[in-house]
C-alpha positions as CSV (number, residue, x, y, z in Angstrom):
1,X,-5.8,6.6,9.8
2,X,-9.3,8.5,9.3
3,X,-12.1,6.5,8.0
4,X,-13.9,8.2,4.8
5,X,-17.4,7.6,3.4
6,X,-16.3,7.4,-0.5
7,X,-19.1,7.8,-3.3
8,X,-19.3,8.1,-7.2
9,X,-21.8,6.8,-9.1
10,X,-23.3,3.3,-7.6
11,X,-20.4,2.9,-5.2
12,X,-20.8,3.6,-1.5
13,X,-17.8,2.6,0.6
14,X,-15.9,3.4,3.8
15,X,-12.1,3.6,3.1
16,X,-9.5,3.8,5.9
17,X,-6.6,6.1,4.7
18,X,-4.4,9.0,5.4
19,X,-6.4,11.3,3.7
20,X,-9.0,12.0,1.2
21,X,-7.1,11.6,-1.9
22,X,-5.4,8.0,-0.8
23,X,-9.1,7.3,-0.4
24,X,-10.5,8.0,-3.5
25,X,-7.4,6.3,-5.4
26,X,-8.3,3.4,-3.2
27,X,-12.0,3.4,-4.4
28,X,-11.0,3.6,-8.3
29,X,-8.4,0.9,-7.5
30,X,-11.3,-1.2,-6.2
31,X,-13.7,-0.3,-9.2
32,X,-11.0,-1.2,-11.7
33,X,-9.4,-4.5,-10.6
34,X,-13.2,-5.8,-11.1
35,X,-12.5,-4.9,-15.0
36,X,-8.8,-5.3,-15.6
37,X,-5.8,-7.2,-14.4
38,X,-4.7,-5.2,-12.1
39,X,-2.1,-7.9,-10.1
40,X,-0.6,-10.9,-12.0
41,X,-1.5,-13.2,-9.7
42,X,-5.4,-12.0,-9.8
43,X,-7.4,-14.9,-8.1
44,X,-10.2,-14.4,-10.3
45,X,-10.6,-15.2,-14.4
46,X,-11.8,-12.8,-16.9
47,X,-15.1,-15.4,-16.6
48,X,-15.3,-15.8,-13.0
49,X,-15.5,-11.7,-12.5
50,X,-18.0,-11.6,-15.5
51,X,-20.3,-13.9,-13.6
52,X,-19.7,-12.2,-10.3
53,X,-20.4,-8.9,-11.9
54,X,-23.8,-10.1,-13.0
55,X,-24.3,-11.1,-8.9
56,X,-22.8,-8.5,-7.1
57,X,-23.2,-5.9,-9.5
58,X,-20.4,-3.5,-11.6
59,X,-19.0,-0.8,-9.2
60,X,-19.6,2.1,-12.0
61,X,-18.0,6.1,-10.5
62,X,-19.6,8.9,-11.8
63,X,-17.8,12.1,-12.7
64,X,-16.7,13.1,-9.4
65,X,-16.1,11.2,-6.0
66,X,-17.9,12.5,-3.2
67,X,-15.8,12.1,0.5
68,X,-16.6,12.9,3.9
69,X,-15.4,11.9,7.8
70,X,-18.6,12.1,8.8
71,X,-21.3,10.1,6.3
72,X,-22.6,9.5,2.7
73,X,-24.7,12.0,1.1
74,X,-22.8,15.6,3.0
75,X,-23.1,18.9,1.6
76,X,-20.3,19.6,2.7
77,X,-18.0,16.2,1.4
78,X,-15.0,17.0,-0.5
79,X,-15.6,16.4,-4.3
80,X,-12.5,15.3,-6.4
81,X,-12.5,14.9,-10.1
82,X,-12.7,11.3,-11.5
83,X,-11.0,11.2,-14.3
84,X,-7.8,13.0,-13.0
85,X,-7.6,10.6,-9.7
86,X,-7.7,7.8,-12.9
87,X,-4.9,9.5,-14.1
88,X,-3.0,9.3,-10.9
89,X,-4.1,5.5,-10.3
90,X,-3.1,4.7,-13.4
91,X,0.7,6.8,-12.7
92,X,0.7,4.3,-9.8
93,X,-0.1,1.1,-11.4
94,X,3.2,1.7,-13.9
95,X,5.5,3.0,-11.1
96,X,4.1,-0.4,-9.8
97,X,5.1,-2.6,-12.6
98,X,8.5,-0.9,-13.4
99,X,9.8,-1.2,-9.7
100,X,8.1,-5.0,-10.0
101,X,10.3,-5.5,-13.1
102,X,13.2,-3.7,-11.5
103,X,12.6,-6.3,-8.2
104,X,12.8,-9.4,-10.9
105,X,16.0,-8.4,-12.7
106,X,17.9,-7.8,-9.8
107,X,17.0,-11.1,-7.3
């Protein structure tokens, strides 16, 4: 797997994926489970990432999401559309939950 230098907005991050795309669905994954319940078994409560937000900071993407091989802040990074990729994350969180439900009904 390539390692990608993801930005949007605040967040700077290097992602190992397949490509560019798994990347940048990574990165909104990462910036959403801070705000809602992503897993059922989240190890943090509402509270407890309130108070870490105020710490660490809220991961906030801007309109696009910047990605590159080679480092943060490239002319030449690939620039994939926010919103859309949000789309697709959130595709992949329901896939997610059906095939969980599926995985409960039939054990």
């Amino acid at each position: 797997m390539a390692k990608y230098y993801v930005q949007s907005g605040n967040v700077r991050t290097l992602i190992s994926a397949e490509d560019t795309e798994k990347a940048a669905l990574w990165a909104i994954h990462c910036a959403m489970r801070q705000v809602v319940p992503v897993y059922d078994d989240e190890e943090l409560t509402p509270e407890e990432k309130s108070q870490l937000s105020v710490v660490d900071g809220v991961r906030v993407l801007g309109n696009t999401i910047r990605i590159s091989e080679l480092g943060f802040d490239r002319e030449d990074a690939a620039e994939l559309d926010t919103f859309e990729l949000l789309v697709q994350w959130h595709q992949l969180m329901i896939a997610l939950s059906r095939l969980e439900a599926m995985s409960r009904t039939a054990a």
